[in-house]
N, CA, C and O atoms as a Tripos MOL2 file, in Angstrom:
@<TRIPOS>MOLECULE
protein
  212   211    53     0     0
PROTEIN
NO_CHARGES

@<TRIPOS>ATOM
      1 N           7.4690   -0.5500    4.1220 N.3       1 UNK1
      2 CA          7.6330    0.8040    4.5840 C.3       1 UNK1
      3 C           8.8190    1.4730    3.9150 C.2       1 UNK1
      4 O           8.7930    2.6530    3.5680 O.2       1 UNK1
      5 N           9.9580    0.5950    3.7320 N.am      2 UNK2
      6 CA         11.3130    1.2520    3.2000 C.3       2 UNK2
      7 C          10.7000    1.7210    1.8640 C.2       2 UNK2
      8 O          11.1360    2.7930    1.4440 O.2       2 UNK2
      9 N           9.6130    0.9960    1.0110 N.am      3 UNK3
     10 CA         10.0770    1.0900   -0.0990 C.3       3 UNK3
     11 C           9.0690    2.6220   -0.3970 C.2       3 UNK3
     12 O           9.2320    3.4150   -1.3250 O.2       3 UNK3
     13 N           8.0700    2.6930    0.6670 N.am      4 UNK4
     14 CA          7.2030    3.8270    0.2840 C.3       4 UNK4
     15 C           8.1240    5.2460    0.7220 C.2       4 UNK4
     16 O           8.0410    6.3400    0.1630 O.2       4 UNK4
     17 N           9.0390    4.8780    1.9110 N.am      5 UNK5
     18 CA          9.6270    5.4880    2.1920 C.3       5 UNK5
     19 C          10.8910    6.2990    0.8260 C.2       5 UNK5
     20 O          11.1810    7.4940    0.7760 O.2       5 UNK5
     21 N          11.1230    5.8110    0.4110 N.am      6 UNK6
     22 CA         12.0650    5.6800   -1.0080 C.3       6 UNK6
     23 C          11.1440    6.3810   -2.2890 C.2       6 UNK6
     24 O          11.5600    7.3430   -2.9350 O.2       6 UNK6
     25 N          10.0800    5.8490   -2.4830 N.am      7 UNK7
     26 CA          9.5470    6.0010   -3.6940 C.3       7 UNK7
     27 C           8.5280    6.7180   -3.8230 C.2       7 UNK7
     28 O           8.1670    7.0300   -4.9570 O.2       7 UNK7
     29 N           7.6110    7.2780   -2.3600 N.am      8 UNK8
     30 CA          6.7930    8.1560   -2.2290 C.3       8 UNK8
     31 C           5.4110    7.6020   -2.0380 C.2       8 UNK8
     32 O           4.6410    8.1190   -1.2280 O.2       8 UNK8
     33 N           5.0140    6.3520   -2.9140 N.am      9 UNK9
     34 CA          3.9500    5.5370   -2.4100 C.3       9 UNK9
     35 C           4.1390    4.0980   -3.2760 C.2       9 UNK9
     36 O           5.0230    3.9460   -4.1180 O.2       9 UNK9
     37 N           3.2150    3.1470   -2.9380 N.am     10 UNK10
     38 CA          3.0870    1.7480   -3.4140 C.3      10 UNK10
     39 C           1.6510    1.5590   -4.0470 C.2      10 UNK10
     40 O           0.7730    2.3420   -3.6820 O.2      10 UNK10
     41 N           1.3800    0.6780   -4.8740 N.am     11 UNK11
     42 CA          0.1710    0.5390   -5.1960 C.3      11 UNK11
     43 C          -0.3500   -1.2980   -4.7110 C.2      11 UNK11
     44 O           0.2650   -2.0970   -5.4170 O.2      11 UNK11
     45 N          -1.1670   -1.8900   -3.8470 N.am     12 UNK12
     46 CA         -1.7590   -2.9290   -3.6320 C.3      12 UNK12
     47 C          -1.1010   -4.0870   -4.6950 C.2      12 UNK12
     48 O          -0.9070   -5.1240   -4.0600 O.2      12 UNK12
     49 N          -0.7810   -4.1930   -5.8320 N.am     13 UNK13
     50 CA         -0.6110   -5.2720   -7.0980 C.3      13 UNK13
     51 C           1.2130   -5.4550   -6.9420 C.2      13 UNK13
     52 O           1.8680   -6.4870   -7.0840 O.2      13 UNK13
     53 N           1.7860   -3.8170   -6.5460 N.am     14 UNK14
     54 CA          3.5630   -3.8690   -6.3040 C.3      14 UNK14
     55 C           4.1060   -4.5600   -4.9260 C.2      14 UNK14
     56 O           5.1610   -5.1280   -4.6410 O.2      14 UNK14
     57 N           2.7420   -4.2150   -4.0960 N.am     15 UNK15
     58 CA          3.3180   -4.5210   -2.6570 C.3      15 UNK15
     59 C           3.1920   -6.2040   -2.7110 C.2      15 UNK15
     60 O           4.0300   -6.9150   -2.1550 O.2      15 UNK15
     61 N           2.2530   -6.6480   -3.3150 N.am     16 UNK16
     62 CA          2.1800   -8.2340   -3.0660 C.3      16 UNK16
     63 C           3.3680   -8.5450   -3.9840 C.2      16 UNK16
     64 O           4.0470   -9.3990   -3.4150 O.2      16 UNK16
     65 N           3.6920   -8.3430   -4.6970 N.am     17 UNK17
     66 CA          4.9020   -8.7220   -5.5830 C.3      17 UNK17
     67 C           6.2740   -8.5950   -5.1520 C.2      17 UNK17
     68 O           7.2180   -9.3240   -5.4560 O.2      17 UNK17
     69 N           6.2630   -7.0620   -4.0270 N.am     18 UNK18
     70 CA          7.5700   -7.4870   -3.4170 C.3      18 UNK18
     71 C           7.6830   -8.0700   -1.6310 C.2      18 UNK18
     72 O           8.5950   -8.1330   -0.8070 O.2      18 UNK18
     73 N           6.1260   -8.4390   -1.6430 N.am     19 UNK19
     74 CA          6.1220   -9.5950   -0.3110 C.3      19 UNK19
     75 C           5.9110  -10.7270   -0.4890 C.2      19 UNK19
     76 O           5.5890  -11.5930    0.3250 O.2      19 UNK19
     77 N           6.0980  -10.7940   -1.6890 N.am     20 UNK20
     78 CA          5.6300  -12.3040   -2.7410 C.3      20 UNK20
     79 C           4.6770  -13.0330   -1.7570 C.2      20 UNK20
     80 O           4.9430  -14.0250   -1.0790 O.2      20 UNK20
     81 N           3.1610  -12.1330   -1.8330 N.am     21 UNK21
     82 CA          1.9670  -12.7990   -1.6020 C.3      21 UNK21
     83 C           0.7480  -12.0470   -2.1510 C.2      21 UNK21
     84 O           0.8410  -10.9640   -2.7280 O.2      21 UNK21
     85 N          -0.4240  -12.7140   -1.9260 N.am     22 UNK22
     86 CA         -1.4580  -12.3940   -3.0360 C.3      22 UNK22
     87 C          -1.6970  -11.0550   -2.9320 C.2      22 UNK22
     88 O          -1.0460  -10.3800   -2.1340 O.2      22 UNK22
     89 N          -2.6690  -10.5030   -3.7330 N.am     23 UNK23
     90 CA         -2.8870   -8.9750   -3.6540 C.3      23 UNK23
     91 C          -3.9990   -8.5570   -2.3790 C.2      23 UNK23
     92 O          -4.2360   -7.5130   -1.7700 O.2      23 UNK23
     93 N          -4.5040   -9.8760   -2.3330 N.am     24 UNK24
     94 CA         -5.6970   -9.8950   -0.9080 C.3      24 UNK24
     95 C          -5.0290   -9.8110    0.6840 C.2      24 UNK24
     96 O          -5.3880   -9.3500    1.7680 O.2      24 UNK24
     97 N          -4.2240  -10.3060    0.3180 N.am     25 UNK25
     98 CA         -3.0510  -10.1820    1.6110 C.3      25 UNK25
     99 C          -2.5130   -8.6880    1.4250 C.2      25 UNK25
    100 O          -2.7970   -7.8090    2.2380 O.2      25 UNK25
    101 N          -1.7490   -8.4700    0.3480 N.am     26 UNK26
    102 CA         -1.6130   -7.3280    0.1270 C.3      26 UNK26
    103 C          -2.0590   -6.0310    1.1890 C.2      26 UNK26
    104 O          -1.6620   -5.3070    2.1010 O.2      26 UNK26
    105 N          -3.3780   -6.4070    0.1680 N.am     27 UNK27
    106 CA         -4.6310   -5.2690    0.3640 C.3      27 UNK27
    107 C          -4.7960   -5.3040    2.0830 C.2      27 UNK27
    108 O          -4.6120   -4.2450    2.6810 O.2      27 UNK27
    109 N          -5.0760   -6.2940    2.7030 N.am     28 UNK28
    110 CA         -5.3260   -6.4540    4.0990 C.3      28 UNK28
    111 C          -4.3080   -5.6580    4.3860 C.2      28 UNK28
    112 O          -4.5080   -4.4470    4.2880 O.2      28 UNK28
    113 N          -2.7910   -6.2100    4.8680 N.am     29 UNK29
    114 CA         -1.9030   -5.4570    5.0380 C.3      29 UNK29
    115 C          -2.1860   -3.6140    5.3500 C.2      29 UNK29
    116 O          -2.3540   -2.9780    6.3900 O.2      29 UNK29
    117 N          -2.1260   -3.1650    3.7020 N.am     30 UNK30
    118 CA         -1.8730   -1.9400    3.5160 C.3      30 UNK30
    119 C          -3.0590   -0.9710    4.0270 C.2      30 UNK30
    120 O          -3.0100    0.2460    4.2040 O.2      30 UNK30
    121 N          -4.3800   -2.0610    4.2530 N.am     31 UNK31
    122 CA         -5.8090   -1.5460    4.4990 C.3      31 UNK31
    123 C          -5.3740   -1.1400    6.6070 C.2      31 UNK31
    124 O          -5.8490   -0.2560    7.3190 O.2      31 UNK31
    125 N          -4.5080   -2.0540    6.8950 N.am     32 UNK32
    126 CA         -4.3330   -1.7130    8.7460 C.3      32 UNK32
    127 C          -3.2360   -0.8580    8.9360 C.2      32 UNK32
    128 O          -3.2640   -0.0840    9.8930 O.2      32 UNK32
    129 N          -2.4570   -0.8720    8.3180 N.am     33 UNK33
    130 CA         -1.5160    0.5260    8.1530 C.3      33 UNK33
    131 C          -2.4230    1.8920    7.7660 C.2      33 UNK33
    132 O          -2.0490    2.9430    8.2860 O.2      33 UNK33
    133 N          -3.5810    1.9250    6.8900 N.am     34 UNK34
    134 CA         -4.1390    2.6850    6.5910 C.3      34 UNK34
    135 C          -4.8420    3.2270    7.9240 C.2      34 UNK34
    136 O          -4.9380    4.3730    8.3650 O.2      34 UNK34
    137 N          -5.2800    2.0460    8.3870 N.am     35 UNK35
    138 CA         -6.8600    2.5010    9.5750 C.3      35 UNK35
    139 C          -5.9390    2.5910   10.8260 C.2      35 UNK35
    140 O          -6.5170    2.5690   11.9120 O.2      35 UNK35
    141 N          -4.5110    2.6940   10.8190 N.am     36 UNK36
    142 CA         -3.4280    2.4820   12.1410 C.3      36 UNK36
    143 C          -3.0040    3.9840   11.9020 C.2      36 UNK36
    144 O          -1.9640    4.1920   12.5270 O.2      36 UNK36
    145 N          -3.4020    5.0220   11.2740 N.am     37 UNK37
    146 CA         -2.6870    6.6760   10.7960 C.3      37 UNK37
    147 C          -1.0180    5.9680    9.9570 C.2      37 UNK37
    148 O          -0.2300    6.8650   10.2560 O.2      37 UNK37
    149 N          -0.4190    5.1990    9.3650 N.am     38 UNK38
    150 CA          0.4700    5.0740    8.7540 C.3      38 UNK38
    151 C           0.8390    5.6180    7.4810 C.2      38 UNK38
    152 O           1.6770    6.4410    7.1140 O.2      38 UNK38
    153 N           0.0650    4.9940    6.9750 N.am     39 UNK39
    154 CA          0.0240    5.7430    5.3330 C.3      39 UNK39
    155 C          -1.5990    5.7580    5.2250 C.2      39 UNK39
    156 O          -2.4450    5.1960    5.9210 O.2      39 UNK39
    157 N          -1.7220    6.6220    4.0800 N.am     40 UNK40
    158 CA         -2.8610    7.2450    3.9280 C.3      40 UNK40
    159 C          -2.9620    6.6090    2.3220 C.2      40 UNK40
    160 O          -2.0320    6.3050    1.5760 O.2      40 UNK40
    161 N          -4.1210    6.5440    2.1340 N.am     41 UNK41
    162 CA         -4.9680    5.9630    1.0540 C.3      41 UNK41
    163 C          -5.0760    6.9860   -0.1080 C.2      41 UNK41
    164 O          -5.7510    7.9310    0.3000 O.2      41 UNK41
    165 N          -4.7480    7.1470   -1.1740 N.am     42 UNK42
    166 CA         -5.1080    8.0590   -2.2050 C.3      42 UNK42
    167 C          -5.8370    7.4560   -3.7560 C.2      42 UNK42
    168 O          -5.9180    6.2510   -3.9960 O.2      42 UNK42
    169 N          -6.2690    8.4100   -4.5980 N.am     43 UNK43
    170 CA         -7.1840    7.7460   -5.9060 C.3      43 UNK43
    171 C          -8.3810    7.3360   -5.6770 C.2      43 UNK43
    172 O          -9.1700    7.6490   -4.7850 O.2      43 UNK43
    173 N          -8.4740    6.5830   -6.5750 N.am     44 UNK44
    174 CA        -10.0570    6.1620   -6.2360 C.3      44 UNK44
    175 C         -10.0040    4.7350   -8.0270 C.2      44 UNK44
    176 O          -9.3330    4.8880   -9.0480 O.2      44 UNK44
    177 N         -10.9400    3.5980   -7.7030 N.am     45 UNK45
    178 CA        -10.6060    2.6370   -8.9660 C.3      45 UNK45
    179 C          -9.1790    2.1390   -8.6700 C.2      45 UNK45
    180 O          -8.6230    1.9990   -7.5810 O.2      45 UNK45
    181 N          -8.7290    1.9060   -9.9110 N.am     46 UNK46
    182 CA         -7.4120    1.0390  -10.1790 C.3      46 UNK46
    183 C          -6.3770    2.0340  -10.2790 C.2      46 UNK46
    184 O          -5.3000    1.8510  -10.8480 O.2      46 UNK46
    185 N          -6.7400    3.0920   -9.7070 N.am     47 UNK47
    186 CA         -5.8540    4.0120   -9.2940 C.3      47 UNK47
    187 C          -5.2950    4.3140   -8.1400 C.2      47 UNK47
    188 O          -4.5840    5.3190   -8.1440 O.2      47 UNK47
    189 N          -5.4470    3.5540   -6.8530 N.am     48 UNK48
    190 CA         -5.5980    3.6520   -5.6670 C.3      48 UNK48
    191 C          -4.2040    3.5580   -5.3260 C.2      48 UNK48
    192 O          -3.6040    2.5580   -5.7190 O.2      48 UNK48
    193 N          -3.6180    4.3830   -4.6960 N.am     49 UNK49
    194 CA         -2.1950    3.9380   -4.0780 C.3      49 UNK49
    195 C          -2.0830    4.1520   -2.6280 C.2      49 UNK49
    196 O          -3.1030    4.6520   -2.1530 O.2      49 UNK49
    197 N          -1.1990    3.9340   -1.8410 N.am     50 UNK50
    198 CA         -1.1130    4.7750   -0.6770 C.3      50 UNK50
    199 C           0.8590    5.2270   -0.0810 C.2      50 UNK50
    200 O           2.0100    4.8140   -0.2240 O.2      50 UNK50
    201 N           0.1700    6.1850    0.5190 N.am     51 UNK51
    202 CA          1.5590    7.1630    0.7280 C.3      51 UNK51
    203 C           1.9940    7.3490    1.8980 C.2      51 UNK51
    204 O           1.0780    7.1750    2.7020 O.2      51 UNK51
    205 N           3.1100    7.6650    2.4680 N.am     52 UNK52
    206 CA          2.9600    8.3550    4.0620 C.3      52 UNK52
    207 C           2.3680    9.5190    4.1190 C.2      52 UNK52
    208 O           2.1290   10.2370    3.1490 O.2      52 UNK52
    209 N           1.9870    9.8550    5.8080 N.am     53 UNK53
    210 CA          0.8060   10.3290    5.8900 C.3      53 UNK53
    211 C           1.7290   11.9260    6.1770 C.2      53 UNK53
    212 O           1.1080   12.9730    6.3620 O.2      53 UNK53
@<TRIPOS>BOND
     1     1     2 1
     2     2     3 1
     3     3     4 2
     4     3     5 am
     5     5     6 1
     6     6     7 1
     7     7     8 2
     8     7     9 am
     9     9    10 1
    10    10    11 1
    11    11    12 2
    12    11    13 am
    13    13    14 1
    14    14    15 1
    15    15    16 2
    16    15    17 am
    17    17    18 1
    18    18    19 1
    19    19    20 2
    20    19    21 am
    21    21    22 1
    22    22    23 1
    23    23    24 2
    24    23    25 am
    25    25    26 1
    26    26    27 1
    27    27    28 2
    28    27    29 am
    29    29    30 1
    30    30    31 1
    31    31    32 2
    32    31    33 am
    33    33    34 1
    34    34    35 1
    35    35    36 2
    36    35    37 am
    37    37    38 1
    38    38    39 1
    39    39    40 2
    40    39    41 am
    41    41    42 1
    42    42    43 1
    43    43    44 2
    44    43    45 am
    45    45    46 1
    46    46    47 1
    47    47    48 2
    48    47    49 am
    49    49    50 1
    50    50    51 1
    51    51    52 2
    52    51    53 am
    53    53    54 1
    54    54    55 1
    55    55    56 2
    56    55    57 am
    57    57    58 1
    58    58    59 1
    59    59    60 2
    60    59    61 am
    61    61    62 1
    62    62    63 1
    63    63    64 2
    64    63    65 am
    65    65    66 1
    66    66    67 1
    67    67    68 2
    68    67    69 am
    69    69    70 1
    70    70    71 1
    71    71    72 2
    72    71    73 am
    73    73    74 1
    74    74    75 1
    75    75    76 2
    76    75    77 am
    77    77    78 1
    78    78    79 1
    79    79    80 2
    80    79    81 am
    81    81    82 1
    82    82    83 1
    83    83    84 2
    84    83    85 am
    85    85    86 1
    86    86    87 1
    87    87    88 2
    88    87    89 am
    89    89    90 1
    90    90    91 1
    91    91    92 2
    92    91    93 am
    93    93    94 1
    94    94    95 1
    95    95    96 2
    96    95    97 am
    97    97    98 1
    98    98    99 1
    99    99   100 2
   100    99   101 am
   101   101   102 1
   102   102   103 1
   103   103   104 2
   104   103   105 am
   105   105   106 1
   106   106   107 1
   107   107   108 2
   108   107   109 am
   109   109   110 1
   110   110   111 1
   111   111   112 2
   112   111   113 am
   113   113   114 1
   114   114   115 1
   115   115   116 2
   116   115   117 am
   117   117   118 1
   118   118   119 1
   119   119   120 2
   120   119   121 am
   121   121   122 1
   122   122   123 1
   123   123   124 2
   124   123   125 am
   125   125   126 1
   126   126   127 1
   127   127   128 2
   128   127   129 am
   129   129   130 1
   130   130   131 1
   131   131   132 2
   132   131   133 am
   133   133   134 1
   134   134   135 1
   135   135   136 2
   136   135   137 am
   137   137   138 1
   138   138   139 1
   139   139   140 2
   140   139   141 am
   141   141   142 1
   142   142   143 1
   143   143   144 2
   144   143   145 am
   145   145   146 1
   146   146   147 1
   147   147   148 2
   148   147   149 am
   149   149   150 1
   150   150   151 1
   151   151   152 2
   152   151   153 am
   153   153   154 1
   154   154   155 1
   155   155   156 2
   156   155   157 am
   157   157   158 1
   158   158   159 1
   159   159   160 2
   160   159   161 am
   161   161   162 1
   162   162   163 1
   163   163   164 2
   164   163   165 am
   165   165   166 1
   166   166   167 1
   167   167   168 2
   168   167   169 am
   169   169   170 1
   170   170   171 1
   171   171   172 2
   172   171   173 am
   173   173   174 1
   174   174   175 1
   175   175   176 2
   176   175   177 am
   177   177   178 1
   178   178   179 1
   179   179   180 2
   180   179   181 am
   181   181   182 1
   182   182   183 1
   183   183   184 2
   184   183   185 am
   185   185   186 1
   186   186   187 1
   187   187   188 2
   188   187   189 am
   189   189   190 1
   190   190   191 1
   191   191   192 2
   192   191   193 am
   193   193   194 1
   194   194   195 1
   195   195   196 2
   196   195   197 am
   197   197   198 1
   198   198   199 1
   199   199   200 2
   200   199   201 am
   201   201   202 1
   202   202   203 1
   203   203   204 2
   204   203   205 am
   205   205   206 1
   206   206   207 1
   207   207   208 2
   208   207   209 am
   209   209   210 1
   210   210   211 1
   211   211   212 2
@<TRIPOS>SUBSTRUCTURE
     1 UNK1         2 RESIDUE 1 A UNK
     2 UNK2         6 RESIDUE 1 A UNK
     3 UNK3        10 RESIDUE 1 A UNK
     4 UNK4        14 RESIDUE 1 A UNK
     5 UNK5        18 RESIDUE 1 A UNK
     6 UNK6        22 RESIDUE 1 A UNK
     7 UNK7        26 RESIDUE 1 A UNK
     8 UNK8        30 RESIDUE 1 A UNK
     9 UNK9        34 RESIDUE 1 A UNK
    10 UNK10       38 RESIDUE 1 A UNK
    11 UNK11       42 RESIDUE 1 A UNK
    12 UNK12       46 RESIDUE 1 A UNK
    13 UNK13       50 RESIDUE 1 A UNK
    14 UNK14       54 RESIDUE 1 A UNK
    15 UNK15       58 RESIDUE 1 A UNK
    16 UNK16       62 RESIDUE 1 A UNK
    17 UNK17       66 RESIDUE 1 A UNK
    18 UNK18       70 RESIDUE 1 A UNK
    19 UNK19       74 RESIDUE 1 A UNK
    20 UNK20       78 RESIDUE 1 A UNK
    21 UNK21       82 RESIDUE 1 A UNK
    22 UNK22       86 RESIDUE 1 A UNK
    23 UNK23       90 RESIDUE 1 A UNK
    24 UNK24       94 RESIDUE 1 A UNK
    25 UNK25       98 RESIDUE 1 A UNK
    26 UNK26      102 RESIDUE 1 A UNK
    27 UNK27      106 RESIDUE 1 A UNK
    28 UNK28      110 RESIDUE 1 A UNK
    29 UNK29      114 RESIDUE 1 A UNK
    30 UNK30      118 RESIDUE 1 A UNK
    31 UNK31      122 RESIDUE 1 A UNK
    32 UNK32      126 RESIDUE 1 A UNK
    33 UNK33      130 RESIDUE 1 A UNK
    34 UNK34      134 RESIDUE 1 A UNK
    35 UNK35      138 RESIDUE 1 A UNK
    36 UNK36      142 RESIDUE 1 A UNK
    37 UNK37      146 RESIDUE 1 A UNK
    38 UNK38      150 RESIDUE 1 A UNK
    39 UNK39      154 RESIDUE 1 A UNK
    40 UNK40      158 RESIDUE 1 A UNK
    41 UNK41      162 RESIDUE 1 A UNK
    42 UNK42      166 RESIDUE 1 A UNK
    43 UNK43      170 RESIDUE 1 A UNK
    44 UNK44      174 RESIDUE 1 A UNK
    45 UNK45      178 RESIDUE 1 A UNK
    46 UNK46      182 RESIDUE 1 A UNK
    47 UNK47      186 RESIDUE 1 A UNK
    48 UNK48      190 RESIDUE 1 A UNK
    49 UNK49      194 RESIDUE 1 A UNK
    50 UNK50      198 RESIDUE 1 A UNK
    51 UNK51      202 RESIDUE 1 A UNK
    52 UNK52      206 RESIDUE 1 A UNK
    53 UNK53      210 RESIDUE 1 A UNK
């Protein structure tokens, strides 16, 4: 949260790297913050990031 908070958004491949765990974990993660109103999902492909909402 600090860091989206700071940087404006994260992308799924940065967040597992600075929770040093896989990108599937990752993805889970950032996917229940998403469906919880937290941050919101943007892009579409390997462009996908998400932001606060």
């Amino acid at each position: 949260m600090a860091y989206i908070e700071k940087e404006g958004r994260i992308t799924t491949n940065l967040c597992a790297k600075l929770l040093i765990t896989s990108s599937d974990t990752a993805l889970r993660e950032l996917t229940k913050m998403s469906q919880s109103g937290i941050i919101t999902r943007k892009g579409k492909g390997k462009s996908i990031y998400y932001a606060l909402r």
